[in-house]
N, C-alpha and C positions, 0 to 999 in steps of 0.2 A: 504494500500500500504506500503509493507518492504521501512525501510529507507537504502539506499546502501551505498557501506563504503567510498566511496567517499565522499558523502554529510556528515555523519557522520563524517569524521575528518576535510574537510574542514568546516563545518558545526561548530566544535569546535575550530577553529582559526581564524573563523569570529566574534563569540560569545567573546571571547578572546577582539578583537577590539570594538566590540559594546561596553561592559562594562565599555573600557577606558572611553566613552565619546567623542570620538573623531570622531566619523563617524554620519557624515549628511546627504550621503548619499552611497546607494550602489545597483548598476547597474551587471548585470551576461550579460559578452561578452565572451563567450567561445576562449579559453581556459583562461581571463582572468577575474578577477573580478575588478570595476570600483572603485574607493574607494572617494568619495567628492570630485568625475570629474577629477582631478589631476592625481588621481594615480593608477596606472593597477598592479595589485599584480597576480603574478601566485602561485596558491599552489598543492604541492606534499605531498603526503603521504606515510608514510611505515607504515604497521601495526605489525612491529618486536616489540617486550617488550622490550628490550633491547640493548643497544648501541655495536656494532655501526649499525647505519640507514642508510642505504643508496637509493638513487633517482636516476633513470635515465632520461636522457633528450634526445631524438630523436632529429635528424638533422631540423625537422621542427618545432617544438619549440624552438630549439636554432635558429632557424631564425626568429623567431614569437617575443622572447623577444630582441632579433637585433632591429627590426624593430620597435615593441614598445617602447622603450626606445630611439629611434629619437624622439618621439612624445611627452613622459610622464613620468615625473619621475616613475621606472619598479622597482617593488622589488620580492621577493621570500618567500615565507614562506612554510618552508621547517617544516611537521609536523612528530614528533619524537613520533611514536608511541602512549601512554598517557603519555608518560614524558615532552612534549614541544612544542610547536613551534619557530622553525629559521630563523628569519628575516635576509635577505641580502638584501641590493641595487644591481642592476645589475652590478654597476662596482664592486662591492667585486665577485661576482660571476665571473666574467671573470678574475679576475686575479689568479682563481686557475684551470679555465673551457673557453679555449678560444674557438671558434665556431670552430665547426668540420664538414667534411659530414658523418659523422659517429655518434651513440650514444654512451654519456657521461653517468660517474656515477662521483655522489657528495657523500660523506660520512661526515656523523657528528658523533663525538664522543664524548662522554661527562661519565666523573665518577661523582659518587654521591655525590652530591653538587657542583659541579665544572661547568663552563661555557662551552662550547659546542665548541669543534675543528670542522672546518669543511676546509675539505680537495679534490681535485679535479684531476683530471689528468695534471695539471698541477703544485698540490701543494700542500700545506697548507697557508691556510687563514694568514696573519702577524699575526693576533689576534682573541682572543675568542668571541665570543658573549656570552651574558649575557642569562640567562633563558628569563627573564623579557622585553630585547630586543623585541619581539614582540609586547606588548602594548604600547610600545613607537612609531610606526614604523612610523606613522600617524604625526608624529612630526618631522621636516627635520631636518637631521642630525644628528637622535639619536641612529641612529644602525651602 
């Protein structure tokens, strides 16, 4: 059985977390994944090589991570091709992505070496994210 490219990149930004050490456990609740009960992580992918990455989010998963995020600490990991993965908590994401009924695009931008802009239709982010930000994510308050 072909592995599909979904599993394939979130497959590599799981992989990413496992190695921290930080994951006890982890549960698949479509559209999200369960992270040590706590914590519901949605991830996207672009398979572009090069920046800028952009994701969109449909009106029903901008209501899906709404909704999540009353219940559980909700974060994003936004996978940059094979250059990265982009961790957001959901309140960084809505302050550049407020809920629409309409679909959104998030874009990350990032030059070589440099930390990762990610910008929304309603912005840019105050600040970068770090490459590395992702195996931290597991750790409150480190993205």
């Amino acid at each position: 059985m072909p592995i599909r490219k979904q599993e394939f990149y979130e497959g590599a930004a799981l992989h990413i977390l496992a190695r921290s050490g930080a994951v006890t456990s982890l549960v698949v609740d479509p559209p999200f994944v369960r992270l040590n009960s706590a914590v519901a992580a949605l991830l996207k992918y672009s398979t572009r090589g090069r920046s800028p990455w952009g994701f969109t989010f449909t009106p029903d998963e901008q209501s899906l991570l709404q909704s999540e995020a009353i219940e559980r600490r909700t974060i994003l990991g936004l996978v940059c091709g094979s250059d990265g993965v982009v961790g957001l908590e959901y309140s960084s994401f809505t302050q550049i992505a407020s809920v629409r009924q309409v679909a959104l695009r998030v874009s990350c931008f990032r030059l070589h070496g440099e930390h990762y802009e990610v910008s929304g239709p309603d912005g840019v982010l105050g600040r970068k994210v770090a490459p590395s930000a992702w195996s931290r994510i597991l750790e409150a308050g480190q993205i």
